[in-house]
Legacy VTK file of the C-alpha trace (Angstrom):
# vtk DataFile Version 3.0
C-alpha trace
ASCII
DATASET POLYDATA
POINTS 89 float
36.240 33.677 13.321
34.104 31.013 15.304
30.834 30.552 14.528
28.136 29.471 17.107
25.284 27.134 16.031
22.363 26.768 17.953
20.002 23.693 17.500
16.442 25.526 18.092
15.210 28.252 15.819
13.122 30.313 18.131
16.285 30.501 21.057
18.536 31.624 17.799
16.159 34.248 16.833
15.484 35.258 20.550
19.721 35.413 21.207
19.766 38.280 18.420
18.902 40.892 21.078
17.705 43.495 18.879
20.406 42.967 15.935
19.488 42.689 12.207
19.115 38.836 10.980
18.444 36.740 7.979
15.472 33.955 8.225
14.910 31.751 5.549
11.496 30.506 5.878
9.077 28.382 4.147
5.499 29.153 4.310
1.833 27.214 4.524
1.531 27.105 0.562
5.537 26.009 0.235
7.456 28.891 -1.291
10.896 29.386 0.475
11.627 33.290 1.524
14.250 35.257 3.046
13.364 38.000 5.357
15.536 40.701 7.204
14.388 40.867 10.508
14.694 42.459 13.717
13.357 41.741 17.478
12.734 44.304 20.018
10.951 46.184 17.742
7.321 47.872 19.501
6.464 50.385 17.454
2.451 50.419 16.403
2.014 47.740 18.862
-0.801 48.078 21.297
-1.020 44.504 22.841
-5.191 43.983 21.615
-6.040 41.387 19.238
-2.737 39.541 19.889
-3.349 35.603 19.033
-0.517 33.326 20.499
0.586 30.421 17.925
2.318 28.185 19.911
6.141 27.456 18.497
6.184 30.828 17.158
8.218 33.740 17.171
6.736 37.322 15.831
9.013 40.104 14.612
9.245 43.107 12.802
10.592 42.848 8.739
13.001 45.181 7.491
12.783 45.096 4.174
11.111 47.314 1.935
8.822 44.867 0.299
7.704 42.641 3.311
7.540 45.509 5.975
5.891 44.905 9.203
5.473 42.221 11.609
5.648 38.634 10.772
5.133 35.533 12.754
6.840 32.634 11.920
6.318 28.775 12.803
9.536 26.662 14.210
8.872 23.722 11.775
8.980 26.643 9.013
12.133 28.324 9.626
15.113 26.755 7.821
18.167 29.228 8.299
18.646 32.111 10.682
21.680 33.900 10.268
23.179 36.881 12.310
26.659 37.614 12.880
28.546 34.465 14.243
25.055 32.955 15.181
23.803 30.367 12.899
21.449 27.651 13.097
20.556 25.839 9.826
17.700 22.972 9.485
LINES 1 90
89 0 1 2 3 4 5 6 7 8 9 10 11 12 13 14 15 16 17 18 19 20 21 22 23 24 25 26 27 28 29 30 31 32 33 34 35 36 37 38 39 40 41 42 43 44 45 46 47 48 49 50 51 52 53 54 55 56 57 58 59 60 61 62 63 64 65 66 67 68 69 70 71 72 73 74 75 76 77 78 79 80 81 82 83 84 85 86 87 88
């Protein structure tokens, strides 16, 4: 089993094409979390009010506590994991 690591965040979360993935993620106040997200995901979007951070991916969590969309910085994101994709900080 050969595992592919990718040197930016965003293109590693981007190259999951819809499949379930781990980010580990530390946010503005410094607590590290671990999210199960997906991309592809448009459900209750309607495309008003949408800011654009720049170096920033948004996605939909899957997980029961932290359900919804997220946004998350590159200089945040420490570990994305999904299948034989990896990229680690």
């Amino acid at each position: 089993m050969k595992h592919k690591t990718i040197s930016n965040p965003l293109k590693a979360i981007k190259q999951t094409a819809g499949r379930f993935a781990s980010v580990t993620y530390i946010n503005k106040q410094g607590n590290t979390k671990t999210y199960t997200i997906r991309t592809g995901v448009r459900k209750y979007t309607k495309g008003i009010g949408k800011t654009v951070v720049p170096n920033s991916v948004t996605v939909f969590c899957v997980d029961l506590a932290n359900r919804g969309y997220k946004t998350f910085i590159q200089s945040g994101i420490k570990k994305v994991r999904c299948g034989k994709l990896t990229f680690t900080k």
